[in-house]
C-alpha positions as CSV (number, residue, x, y, z in Angstrom):
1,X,117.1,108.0,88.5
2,X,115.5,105.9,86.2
3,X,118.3,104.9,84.9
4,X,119.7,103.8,88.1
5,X,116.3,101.9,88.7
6,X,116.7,100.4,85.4
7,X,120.5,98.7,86.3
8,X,119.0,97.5,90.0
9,X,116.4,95.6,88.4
10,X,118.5,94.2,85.5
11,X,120.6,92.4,87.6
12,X,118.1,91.2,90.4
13,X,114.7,89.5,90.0
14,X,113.6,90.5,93.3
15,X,111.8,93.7,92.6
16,X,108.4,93.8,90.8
17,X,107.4,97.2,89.4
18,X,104.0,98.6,90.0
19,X,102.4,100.5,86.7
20,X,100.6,103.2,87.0
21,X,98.7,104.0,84.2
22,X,98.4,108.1,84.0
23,X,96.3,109.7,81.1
24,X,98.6,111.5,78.7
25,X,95.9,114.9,79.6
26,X,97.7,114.7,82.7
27,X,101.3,114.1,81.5
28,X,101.2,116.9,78.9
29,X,100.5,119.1,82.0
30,X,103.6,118.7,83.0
31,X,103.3,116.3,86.2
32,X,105.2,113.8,87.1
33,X,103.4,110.3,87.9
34,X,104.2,107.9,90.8
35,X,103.4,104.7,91.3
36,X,100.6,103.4,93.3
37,X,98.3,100.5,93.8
38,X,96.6,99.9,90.8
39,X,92.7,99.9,93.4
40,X,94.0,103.7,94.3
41,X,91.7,105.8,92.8
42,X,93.6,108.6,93.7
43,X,96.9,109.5,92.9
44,X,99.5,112.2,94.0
45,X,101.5,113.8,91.3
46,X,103.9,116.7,91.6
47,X,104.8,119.6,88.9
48,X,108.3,120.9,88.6
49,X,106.9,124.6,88.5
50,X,105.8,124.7,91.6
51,X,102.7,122.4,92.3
52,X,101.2,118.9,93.3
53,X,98.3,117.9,92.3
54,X,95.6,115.1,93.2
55,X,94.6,112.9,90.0
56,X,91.6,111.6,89.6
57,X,92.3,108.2,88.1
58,X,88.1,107.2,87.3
59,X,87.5,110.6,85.7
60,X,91.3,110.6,84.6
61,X,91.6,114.4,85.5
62,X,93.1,116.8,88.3
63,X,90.3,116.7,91.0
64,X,93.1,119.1,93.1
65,X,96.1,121.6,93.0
66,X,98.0,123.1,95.4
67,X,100.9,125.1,95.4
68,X,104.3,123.2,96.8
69,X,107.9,124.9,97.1
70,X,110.3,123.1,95.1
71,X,108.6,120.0,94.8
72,X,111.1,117.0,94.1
73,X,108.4,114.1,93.6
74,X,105.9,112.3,96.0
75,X,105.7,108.7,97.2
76,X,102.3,107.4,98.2
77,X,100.2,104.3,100.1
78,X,96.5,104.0,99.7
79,X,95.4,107.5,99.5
80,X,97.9,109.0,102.2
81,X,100.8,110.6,100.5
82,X,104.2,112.4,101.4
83,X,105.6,115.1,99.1
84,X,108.8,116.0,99.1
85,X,110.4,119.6,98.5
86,X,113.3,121.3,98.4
87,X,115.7,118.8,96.6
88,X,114.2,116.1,98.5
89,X,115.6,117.5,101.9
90,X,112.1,118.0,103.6
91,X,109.2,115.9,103.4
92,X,105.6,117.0,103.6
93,X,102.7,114.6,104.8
94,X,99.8,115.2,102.7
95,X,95.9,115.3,104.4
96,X,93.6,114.1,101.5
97,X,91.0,115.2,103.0
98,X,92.3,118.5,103.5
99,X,95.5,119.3,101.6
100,X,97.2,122.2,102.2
101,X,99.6,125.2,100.0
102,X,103.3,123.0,100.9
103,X,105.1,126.2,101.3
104,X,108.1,126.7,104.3
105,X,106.4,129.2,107.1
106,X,103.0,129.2,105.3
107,X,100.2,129.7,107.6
108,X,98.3,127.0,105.5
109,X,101.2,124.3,105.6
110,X,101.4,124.7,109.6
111,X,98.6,122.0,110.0
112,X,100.2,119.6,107.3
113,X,104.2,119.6,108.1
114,X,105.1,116.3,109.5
115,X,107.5,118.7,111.3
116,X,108.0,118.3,115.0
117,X,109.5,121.7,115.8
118,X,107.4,123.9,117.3
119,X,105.8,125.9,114.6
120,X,105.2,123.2,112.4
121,X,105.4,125.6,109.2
122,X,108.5,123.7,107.7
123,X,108.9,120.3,106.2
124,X,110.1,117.5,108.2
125,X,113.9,117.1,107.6
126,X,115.0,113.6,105.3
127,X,118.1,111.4,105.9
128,X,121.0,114.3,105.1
129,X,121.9,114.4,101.7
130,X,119.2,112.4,100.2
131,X,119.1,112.3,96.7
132,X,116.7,109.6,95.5
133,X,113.1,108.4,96.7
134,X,112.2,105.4,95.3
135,X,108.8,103.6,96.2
136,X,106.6,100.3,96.0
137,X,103.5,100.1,98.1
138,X,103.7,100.1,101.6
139,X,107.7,100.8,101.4
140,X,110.3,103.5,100.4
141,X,113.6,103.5,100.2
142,X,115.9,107.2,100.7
143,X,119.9,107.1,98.9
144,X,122.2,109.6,99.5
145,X,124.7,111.6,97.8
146,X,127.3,109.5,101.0
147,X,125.9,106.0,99.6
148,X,123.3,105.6,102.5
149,X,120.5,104.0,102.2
150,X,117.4,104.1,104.3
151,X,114.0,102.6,104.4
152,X,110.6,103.7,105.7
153,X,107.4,101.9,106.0
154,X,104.5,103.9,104.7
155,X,101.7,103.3,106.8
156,X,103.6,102.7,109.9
157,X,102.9,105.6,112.8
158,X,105.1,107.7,115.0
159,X,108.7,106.8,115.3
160,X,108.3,103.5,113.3
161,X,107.4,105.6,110.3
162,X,110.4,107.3,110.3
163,X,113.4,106.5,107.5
164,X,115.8,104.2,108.6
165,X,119.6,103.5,107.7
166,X,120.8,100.0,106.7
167,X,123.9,98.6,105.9
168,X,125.1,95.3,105.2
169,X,128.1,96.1,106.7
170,X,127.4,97.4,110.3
171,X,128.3,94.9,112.4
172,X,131.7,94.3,110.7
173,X,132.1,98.0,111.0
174,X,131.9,98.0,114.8
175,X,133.7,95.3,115.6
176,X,136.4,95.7,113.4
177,X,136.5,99.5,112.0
178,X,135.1,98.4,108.8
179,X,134.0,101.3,106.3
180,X,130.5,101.8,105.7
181,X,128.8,100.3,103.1
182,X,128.5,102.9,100.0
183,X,125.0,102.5,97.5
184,X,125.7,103.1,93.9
185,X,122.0,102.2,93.2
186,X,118.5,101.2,95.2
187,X,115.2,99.5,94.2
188,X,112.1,98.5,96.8
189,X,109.9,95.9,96.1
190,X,106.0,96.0,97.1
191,X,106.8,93.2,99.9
192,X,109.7,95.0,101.4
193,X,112.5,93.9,99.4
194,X,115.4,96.4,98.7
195,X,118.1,95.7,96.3
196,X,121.2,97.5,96.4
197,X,124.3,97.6,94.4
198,X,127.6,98.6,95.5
199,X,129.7,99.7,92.6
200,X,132.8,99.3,94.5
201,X,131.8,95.5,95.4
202,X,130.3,94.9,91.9
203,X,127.8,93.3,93.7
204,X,124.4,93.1,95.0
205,X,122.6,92.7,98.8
206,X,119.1,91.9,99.5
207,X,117.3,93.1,102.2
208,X,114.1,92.3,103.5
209,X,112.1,95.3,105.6
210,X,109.3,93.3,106.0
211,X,111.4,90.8,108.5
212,X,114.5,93.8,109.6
213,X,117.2,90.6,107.9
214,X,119.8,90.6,105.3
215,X,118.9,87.9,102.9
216,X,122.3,85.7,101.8
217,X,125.6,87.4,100.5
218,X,126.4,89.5,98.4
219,X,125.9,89.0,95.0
220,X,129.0,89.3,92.6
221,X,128.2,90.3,89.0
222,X,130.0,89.0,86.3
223,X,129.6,91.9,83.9
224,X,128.7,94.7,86.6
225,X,126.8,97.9,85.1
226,X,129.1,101.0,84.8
227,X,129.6,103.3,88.0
């Protein structure tokens, strides 16, 4: 995935990175960092083993651990964070001031599933076939194994919150039975910005969440990265 990051951002300067500095304590434990604001004094990180845990950035140590099924990585704005199980198929939001055990029919996860079925034990379900979570402040954006890409605003409540699909190529798709457009590739920026590359255009589209636009053409690369 980093890898994928790595070609986005090569070949578009319209997404800015966000370091998060993570003490090497923490890394050695075997937890993976995220990126957050840099003011965020406290920072979600998940564990491959079976955990996520709440970093303490001040004190640089784990101020909390909890036990997660399957955790696939966790994307986070201001001190609200979502984790994500399961080979990124379900997503968990995460109460700071009460987070719970993230495990599927768990008593103690019934109160933090983002779930709306009617237990509300289980995970909420991500875009099908998601792959990839990539974020940047108040944005993230979902690829999927079909090449679809969605985005979802953080902080936003309700149904607004919830990942939505883009493609650059809708409209020609309904009016003239276009195919879909197919992601190789995704980065977010902090402001909204998604870049996307298409190896089967060798190019790459803009989009700006912030604003719900496209922004220009497609890009065409003169020496594309591999597929």
């Amino acid at each position: 995935p980093q890898r994928r990051f790595g070609r986005v951002a090569a070949v578009t300067a319209v997404v800015a990175a966000i370091a998060l500095v993570v003490t090497g304590a923490v890394i050695a434990q075997g937890y993976d960092t995220q990126k957050s604001e840099a003011v965020e004094s406290s920072v979600w990180v998940t564990k491959a083993s079976g955990q996520y845990a709440r970093v303490d950035t001040d004190l640089k140590q784990l101020s909390t651990v909890r036990d997660a099924e399957d955790p696939s990585g966790v994307v986070q704005h201001g001190s609200q964070g979502i984790v994500f199980t399961q080979g990124f198929r379900q997503a968990w939001d995460v109460d700071p001031a009460d987070p719970k055990a993230l495990v599927e029919g768990s008593a103690a996860a019934a109160s933090t599933s983002s779930s709306e079925s009617s237990g509300g034990s289980t995970g909420a379900s991500t875009p099908s076939g998601t792959r990839q979570v990539l974020s940047n402040g108040d944005w993230a954006a979902y690829l999927t194994d079909a090449g679809t890409v969605y985005v979802q605003q953080l902080s936003a409540q309700g149904s607004a919150g919830k990942p939505v699909p883009i493609d650059p190529l809708q409209q020609e798709q309904t009016t003239k039975g276009a195919e879909g457009y197919v992601a190789t590739a995704v980065a977010v920026g902090a402001d909204g910005t998604v870049a996307l590359y298409s190896a089967k255009e060798r190019a790459v589209r803009v989009y700006d969440a912030a604003r719900g636009t496209w922004t220009g053409d497609a890009a065409k690369l003169a020496s594309p990265p591999p597929a």
